[in-house]
VEXDREN-2710 file (C-alpha; in Angstrom, 1 decimal):
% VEXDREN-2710
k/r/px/py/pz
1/UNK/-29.6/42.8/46.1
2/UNK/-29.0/42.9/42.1
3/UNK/-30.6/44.9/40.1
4/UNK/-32.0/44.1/37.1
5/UNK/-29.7/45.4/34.8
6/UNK/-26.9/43.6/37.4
7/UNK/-28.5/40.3/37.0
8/UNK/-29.2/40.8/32.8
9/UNK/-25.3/41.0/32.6
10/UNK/-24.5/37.9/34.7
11/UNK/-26.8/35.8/32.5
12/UNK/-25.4/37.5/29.7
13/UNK/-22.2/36.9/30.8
14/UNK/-22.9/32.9/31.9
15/UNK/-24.1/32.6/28.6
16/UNK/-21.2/33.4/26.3
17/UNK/-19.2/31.4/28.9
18/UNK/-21.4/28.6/27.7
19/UNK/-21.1/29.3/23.9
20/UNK/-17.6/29.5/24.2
21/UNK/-17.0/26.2/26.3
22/UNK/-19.4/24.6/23.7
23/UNK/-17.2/26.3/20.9
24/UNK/-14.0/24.7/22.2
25/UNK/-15.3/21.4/22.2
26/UNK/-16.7/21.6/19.0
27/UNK/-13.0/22.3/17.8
28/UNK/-12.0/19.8/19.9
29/UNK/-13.7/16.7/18.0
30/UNK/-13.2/19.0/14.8
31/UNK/-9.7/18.8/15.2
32/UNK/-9.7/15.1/16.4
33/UNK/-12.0/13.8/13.2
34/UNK/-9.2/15.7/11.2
35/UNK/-6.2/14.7/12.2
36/UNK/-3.4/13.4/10.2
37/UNK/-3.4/9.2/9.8
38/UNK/-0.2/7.4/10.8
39/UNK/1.6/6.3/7.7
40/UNK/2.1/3.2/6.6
41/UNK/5.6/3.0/4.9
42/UNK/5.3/0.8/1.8
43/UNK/8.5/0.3/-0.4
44/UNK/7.9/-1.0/-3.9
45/UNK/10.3/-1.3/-7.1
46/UNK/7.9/1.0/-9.3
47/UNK/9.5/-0.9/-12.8
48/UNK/7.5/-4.0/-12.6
49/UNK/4.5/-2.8/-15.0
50/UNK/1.7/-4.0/-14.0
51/UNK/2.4/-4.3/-10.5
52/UNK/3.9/-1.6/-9.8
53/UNK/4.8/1.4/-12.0
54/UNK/4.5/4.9/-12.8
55/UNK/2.7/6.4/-15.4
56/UNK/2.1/10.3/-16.0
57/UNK/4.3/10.8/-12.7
58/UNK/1.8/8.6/-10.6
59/UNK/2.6/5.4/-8.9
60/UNK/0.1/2.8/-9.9
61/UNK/-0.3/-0.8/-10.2
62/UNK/-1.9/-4.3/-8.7
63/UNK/0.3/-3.8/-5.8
64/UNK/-0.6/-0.1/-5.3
65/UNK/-3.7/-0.8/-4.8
66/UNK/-3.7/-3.8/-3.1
67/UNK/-1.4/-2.1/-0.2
68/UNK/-3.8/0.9/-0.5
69/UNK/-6.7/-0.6/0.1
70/UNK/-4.5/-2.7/3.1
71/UNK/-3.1/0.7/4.8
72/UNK/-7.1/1.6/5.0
73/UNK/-8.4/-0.8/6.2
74/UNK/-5.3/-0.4/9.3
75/UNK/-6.8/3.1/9.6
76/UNK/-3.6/4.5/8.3
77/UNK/-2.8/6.1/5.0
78/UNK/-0.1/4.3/2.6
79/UNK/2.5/6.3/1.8
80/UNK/4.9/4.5/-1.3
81/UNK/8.8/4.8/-1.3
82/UNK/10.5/3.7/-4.9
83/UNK/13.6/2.0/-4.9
84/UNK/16.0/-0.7/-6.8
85/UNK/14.5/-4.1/-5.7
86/UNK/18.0/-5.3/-4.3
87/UNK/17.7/-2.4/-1.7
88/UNK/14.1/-2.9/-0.5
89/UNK/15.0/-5.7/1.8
90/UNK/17.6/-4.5/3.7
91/UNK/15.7/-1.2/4.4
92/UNK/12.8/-3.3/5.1
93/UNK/15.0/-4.7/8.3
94/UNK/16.7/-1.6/9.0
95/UNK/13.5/0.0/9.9
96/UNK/13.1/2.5/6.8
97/UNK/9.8/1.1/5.3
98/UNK/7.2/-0.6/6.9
99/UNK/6.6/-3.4/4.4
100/UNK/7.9/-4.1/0.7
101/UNK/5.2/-4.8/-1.7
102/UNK/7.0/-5.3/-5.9
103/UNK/5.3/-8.8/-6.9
104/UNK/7.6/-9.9/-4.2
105/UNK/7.6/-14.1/-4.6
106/UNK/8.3/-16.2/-1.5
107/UNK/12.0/-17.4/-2.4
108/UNK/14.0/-19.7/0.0
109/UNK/16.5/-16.8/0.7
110/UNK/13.7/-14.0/1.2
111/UNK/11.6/-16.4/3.7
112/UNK/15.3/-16.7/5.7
113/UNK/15.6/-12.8/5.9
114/UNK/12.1/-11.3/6.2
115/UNK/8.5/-12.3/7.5
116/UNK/5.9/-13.0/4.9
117/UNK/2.3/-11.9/4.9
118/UNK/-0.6/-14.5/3.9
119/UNK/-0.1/-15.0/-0.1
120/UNK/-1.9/-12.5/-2.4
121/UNK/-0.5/-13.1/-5.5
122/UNK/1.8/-15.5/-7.3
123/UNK/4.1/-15.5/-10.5
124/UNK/7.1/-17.7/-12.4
125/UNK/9.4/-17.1/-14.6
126/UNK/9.3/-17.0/-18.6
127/UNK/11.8/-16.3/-21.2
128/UNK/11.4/-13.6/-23.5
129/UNK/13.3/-13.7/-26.9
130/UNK/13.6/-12.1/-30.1
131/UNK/11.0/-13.4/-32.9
132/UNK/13.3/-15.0/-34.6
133/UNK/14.8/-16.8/-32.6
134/UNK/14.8/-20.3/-32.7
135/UNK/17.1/-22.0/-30.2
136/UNK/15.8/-21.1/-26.7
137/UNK/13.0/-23.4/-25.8
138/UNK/12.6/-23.0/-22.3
139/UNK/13.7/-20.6/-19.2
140/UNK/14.8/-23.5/-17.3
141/UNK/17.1/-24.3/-20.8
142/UNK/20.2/-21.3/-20.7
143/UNK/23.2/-23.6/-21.5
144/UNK/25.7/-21.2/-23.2
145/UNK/23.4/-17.8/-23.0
146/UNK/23.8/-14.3/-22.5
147/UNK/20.4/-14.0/-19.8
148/UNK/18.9/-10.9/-17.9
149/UNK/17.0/-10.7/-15.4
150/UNK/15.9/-7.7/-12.5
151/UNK/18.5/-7.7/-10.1
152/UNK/17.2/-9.3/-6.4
153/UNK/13.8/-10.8/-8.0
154/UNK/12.9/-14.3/-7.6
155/UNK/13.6/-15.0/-11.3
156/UNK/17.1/-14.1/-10.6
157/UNK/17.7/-16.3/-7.9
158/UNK/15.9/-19.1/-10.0
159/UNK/18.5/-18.4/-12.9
160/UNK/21.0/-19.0/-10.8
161/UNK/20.0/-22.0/-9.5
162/UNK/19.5/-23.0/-12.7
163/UNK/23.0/-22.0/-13.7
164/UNK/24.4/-23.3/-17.1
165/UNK/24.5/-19.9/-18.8
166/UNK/27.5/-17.9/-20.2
167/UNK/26.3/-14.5/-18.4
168/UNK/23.4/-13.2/-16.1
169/UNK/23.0/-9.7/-16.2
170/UNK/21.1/-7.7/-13.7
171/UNK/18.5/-5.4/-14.8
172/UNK/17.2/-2.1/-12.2
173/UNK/13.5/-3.0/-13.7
174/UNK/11.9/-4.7/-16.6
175/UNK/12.0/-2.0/-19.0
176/UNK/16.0/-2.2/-19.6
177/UNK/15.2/-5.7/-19.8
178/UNK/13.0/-5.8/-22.4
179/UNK/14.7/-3.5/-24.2
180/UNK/18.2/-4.9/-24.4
181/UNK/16.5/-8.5/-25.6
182/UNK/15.2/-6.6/-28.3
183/UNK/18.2/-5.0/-29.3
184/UNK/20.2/-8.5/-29.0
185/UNK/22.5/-7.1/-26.0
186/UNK/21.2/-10.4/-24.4
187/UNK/19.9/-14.1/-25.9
188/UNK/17.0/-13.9/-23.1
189/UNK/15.3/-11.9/-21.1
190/UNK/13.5/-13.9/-17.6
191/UNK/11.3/-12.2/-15.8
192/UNK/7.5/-12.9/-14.1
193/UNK/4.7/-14.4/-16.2
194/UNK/2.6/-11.3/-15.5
195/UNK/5.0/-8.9/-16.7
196/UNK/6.0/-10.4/-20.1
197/UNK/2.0/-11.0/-21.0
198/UNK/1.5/-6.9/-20.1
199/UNK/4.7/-6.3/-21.6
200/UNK/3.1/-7.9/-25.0
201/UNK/-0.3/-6.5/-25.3
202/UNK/1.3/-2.9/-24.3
203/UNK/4.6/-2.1/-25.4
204/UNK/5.4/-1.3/-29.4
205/UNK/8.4/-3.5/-29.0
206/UNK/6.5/-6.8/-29.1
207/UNK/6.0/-7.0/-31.9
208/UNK/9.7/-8.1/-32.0
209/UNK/9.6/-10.6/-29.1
210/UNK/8.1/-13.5/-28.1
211/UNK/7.3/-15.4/-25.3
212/UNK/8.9/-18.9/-25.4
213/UNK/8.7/-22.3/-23.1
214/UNK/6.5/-22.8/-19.5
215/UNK/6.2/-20.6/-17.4
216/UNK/8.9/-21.8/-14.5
217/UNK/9.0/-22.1/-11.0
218/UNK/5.7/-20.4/-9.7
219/UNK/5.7/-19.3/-6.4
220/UNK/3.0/-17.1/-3.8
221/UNK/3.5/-14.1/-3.3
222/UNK/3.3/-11.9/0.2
223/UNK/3.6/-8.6/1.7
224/UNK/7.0/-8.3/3.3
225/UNK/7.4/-6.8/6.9
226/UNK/10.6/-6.7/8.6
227/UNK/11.9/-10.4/10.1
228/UNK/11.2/-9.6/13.9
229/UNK/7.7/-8.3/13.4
230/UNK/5.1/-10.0/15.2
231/UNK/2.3/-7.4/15.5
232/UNK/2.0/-6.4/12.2
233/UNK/1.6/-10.1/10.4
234/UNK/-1.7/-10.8/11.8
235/UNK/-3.7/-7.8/11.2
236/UNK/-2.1/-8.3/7.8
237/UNK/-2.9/-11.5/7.2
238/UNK/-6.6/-10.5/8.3
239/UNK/-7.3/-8.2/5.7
240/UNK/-5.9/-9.8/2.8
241/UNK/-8.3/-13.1/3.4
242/UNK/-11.2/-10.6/3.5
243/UNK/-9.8/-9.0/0.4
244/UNK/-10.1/-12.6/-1.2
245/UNK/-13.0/-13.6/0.4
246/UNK/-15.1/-10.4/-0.8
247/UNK/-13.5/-10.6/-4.4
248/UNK/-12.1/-7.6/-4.4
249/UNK/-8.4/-9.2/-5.2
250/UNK/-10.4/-11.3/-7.6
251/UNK/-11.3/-8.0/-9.6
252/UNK/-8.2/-6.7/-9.3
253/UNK/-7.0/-9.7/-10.7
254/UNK/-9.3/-8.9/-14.0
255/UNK/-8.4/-5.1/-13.9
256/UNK/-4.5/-5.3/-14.0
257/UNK/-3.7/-8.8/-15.5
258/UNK/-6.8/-9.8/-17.7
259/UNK/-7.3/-13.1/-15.9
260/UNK/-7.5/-14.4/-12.4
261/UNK/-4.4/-15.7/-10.4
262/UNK/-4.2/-19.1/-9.0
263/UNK/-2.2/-18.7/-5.8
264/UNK/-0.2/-21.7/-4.6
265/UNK/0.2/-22.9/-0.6
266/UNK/2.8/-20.5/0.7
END
C-alpha cells in the first residue's frame, strides 16, 4: 500500500505533468498565431509619383496600397521589389516577383506576354511642354520632335505607334522626364495623365511647364502575374471587385489623385 506522503508525491507529480503538457500546447498555438505570412512578391517601378514612389526612404503610393491591401486580404504580407519598368516583366515570367503593380496599362504587347488581373485603374497619355511653347498641340501630334517618354510604359509603345518624331528617348522614371522637358533637352515630355496633373500641383518646376492637348489613348489598368498563372488570377480578381464594390478604391481614388477614375472594359 502507499502511504500518504507516497500518494501526495504522485498527485504532485501528475499534476505538473499536466501543467506542463498544457504549457506546450499553449506554445503550440502561441507559436502558430505568430508565425511568419508567406510573402507576396510585388515588383513596382517606384518613379511613377503618385503611383508608386518613395518619399523619406518609404515606398508609397496608389499602387502600394492597393497591392497592400490585396496581399491581406490573401492572408500574406506584400513585400515590394523596385526596379526599371523594362525589367519588371521579364522577372515577372521568370519567377522573381509574384505580380508587377507600376500603373501598369493593358497594352497589346503586355496582354501577349503576361496575364492581367481585373482592371483597377486606368490612364493615357499627355504631353508635357515648356510654357512657352507654342507649337505642340497634341501628344498624338510629334512630327519632327525630340519626345521622352519612361522606357517599357504604355506611353512609350503609343509613341511609337504614333511614330512621326525625330527622336524618342527613354526615361528610367518620370522625374528625368520632367526634368529634361524643362531644361529643353527634349520638345515633349509623354507620360500618364495622372502623373503630369501630380507632377503640376507638386513639383517647383511647374511652374515652367504645361500640360498641352487630350489626354491620348486611355487604357485599364491590371495587376500583372506571370503568363502561365491560373491560380492566382481569380482570387485576384475577387478582391479587387470587393475593393470597388466597398469604395475603398473609390477613396483611394480621392486620396492619391484628387478625383475619381473612370475605368474602361479591359
Amino acid at each position: 500500500m502507499f502511504s500518504r506522503t507516497s500518494k501526495a508525491a504522485v498527485v504532485a507529480a501528475l499534476a505538473a505533468l499536466a501543467l506542463a503538457a498544457s504549457g506546450c500546447s499553449a506554445s503550440s498555438t502561441a507559436s502558430a498565431d505568430t508565425a511568419p505570412k508567406e510573402k507576396f512578391t510585388i515588383a513596382t517601378s517606384g518613379t511613377f509619383r503618385p503611383i508608386t514612389f518613395s518619399e523619406g526612404g518609404k515606398l508609397t503610393g496608389f499602387d502600394i496600397e492597393v497591392g497592400t491591401l490585396i496581399a491581406n486580404k490573401l492572408g500574406m504580407e506584400a513585400e515590394f521589389v523596385e526596379g526599371q519598368l523594362t525589367g519588371l516583366l521579364p522577372g515577372l515570367n521568370s519567377g522573381k516577383f509574384d505580380a508587377v503593380m507600376s500603373g501598369l496599362t493593358m497594352t497589346e504587347p503586355r496582354k501577349q506576354s503576361i496575364t492581367f488581373s481585373t482592371p483597377y485603374l486606368a490612364d493615357g497619355a499627355v504631353a508635357v511642354v515648356k510654357k512657352d511653347n507654342t507649337s505642340v498641340e497634341q501628344v498624338s501630334k510629334l512630327e519632327g520632335l525630340v519626345v521622352g517618354a519612361i522606357g517599357g510604359s504604355g506611353t512609350e509603345s503609343d509613341v511609337k505607334a504614333l511614330g512621326g518624331f525625330a527622336e524618342l528617348k527613354a526615361y528610367p522614371g518620370a522625374p528625368e522626364g520632367f526634368a529634361d522637358v524643362a531644361a529643353g533637352r527634349i520638345d515633349v515630355f509623354a507620360t500618364g495623365r495622372i502623373a503630369a496633373e501630380n507632377f503640376m500641383k507638386n513639383s517647383p518646376l511647374a511652374a515652367e511647364l504645361k500640360i498641352v492637348g487630350d489626354v491620348y489613348g486611355t487604357k485599364p489598368a491590371g495587376v500583372g502575374l506571370p503568363k502561365d498563372d491560373t491560380e492566382m488570377k481569380p482570387k485576384v480578381d475577387k478582391i479587387i471587385e470587393e475593393l470597388k464594390a466597398d469604395g475603398t478604391l473609390a477613396e483611394l481614388n480621392q486620396k492619391w489623385f484628387g478625383f475619381t477614375v473612370e475605368i474602361p472594359a479591359a
